[in-house]
N, C-alpha and C positions, 0 to 999 in steps of 0.2 A: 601299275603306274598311276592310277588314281587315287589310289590310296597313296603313293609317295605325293602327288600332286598336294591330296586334301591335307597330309601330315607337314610338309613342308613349307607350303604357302600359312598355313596357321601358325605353325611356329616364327615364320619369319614375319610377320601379321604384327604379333606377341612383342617380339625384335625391337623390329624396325618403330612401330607407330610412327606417327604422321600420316601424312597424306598418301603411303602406297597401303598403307593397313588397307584402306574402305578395300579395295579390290584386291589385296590377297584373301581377307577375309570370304567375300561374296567368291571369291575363286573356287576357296577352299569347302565351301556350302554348293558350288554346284557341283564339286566331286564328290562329294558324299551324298548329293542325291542323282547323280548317274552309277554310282557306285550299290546304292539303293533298288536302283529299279534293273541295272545288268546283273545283278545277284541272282533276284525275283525270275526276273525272264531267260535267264540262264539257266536255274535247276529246275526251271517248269519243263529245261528242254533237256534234262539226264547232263548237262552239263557244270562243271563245276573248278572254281579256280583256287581252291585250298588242298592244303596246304601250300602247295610247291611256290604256284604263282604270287600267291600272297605273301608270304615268307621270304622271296626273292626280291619283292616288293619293298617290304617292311625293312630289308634290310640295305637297298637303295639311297632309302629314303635317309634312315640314319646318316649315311655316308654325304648324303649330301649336306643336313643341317649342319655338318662339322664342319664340312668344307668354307660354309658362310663367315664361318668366324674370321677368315684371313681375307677378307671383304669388302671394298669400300661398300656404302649402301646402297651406291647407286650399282652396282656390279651386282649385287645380290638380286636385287628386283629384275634386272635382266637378266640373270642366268635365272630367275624365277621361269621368264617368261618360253623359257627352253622347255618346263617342265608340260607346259599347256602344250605344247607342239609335239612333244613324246607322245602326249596322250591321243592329239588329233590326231597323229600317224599311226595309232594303233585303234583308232576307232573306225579309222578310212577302210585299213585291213580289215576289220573285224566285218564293215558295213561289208566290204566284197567278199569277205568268206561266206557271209550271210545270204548274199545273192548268188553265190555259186553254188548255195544247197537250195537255193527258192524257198527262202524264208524273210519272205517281203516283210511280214510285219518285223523281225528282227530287228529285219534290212532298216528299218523306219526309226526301230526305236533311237540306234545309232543317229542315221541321218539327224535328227531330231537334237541328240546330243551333242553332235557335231557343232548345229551351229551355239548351240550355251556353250560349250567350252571353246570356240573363237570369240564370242562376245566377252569372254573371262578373261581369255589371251587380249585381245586387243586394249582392254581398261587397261590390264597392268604394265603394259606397252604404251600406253599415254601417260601414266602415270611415273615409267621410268623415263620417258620422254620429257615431262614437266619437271624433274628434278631439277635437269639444266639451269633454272630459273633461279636456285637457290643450291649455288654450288659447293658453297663452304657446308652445308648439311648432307648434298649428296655425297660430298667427299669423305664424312666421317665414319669411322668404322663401322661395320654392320654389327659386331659385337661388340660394346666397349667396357668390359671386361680387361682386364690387363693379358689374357692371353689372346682376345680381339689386336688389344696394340699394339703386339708382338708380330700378330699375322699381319696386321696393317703394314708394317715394318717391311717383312718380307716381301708384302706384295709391290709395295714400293722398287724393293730391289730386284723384283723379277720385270715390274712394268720398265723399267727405266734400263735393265737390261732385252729388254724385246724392243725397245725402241732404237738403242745402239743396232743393235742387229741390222734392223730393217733399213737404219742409213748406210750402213755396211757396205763394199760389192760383193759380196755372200748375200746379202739379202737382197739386194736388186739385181743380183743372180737369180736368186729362188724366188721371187714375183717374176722374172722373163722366164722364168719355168714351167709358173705355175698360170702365164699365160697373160698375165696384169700387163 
């Protein structure tokens, strides 16, 4: 998942430009040096996450750059910041598998990493937060590409059909359901 992290936030980096680059950029630079040093400290410990892990990975990660293209920008940047939360929940696990073999410095290296990758999560989470400021740019495609504007298109008619919805009473059925 850090390597989908480092591969996805760079490409979208690449994208997007403006103002969410700086922090997908520096995102994508501290996955690749927690991805650096869990490598390192992982086959010092007979452990190892290749092929399977990493290939499940790599293959993730594809799936999601595709998915960008039917995107507005500012959609992209926040389902970016999903990416950084996959990875805090998998470092949270990691840090207490570490503690429940009593491998405190593991335990450490995590903790450590935990907090870089919320300091990576929370920029990009200001920075999807600041587009509001300049709507007519957050609004345009994530790709603009001609099959970006096609997916733009699409996502038009899926958001505007989810908003029908939700005025609906079907949909304000399924919020008194789901407890809202």
């Amino acid at each position: 998942m850090g390597r989908r992290l480092a591969s996805h936030w760079a490409r979208l980096a690449d994208r997007l430009g403006g103002p969410p680059s700086g922090p997908l950029r520096d995102g994508a630079a501290t996955a690749r040096g927690l991805l650096r040093e869990l490598e390192a400290e992982t086959a010092s410990r007979g452990l190892h996450g290749f092929p399977a892990a990493q290939g499940a990975g790599v293959q993730l990660a594809g799936l999601r750059n595709v998915g960008d293209i039917a995107l507005e920008r500012n959609q992209a940047v926040r389902f970016a910041v999903l990416d950084a939360d996959h990875v805090l929940t998998l470092l949270l696990y990691l840090e207490a598998l570490a503690k429940g073999r009593e491998d405190a410095a593991l335990a450490g290296v995590h903790r450590r990493w935990i907090g870089q990758v919320e300091a990576a999560r929370d920029a990009l989470r200001d920075a999807a937060i600041a587009m509001a400021n300049h709507p007519e740019d957050a609004l345009r495609p994530a790709e603009p590409s001609l099959l970006g504007r096609a997916g733009q298109g699409a996502a038009n008619v899926v958001g505007t059909l989810g908003e029908a919805f939700d005025g609906s009473p079907l949909g304000r059925l399924a919020r008194r359901g789901a407890g809202r």
